[in-house]
C-alpha positions in Angstrom: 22.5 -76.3 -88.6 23.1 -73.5 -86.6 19.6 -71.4 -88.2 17.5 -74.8 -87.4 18.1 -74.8 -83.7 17.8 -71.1 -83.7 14.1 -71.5 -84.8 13.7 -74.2 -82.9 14.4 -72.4 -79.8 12.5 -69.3 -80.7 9.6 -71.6 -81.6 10.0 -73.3 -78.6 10.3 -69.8 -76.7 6.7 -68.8 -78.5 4.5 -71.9 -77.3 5.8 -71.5 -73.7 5.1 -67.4 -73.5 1.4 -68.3 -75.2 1.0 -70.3 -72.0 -0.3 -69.0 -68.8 0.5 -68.5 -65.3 -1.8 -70.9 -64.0 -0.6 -73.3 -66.6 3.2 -73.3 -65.4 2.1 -74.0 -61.3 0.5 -76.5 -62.6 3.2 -78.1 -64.6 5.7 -77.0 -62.0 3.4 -79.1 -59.6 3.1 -82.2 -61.4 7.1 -82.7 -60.5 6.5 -83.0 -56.8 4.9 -86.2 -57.7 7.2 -87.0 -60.3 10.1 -87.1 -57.3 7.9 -89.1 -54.9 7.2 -91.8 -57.9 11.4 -91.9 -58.7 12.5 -92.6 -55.2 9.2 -94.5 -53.9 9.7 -97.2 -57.0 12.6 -98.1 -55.0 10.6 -100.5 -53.0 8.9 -102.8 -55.3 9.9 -106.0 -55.3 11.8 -105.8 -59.3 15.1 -106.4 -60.3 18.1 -103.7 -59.9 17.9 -103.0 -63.6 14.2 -102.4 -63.5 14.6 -99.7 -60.6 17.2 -98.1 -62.2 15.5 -97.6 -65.7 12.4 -96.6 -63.7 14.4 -93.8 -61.6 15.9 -93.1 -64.6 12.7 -92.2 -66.5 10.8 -90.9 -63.3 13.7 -88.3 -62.1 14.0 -87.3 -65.6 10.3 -86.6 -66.2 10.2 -84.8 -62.7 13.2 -82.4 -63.9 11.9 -81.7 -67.3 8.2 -80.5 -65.6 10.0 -78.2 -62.9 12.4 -76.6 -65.9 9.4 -76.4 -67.9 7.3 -75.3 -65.1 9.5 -72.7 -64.4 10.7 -71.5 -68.0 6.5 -70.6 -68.4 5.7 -68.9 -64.7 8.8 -66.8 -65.8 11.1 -64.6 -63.1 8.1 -62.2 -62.4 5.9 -65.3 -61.6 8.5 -67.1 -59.5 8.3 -64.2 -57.4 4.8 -64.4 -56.9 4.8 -68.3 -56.5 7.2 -67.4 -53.6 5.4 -64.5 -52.2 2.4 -66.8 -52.1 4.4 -69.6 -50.0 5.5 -66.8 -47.6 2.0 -65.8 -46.4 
């Protein structure tokens, strides 16, 4: 069990390094709107339920683009992403 996960992962670690810079501030920008769609929901006129399975899926989708985001732009690419915003 151990083996499979362990090349999952390194599979996993493959596709995101073919992947380019551009590509991860893009991903990591799709979760700003991600957030805005899990906490704006909140105002349609739906049922309790609803809004919750909708925040549920919206929140969720919005983390897993900034992790993913992140995991392709890398340490070095953080850095520039935040050297950019400080200009």
């Amino acid at each position: 069990m151990k083996s499979l996960l362990k090349r999952v992962i390194e599979y996993l670690r493959g596709v995101l390094k073919r992947l380019s810079f551009r590509t991860g501030v893009i991903i990591l920008a799709l979760c700003v709107p991600c957030y805005i769609l899990s906490f704006a929901q909140m105002l349609l006129p739906i049922s309790a339920a609803t809004k919750g399975v909708l925040w549920f899926v919206l929140f969720g989708l919005a983390k897993t683009t900034q992790y993913t985001g992140l995991a392709i732009i890398g340490v070095e690419g953080w850095r520039k992403v935040k050297a950019w915003f400080k200009k």
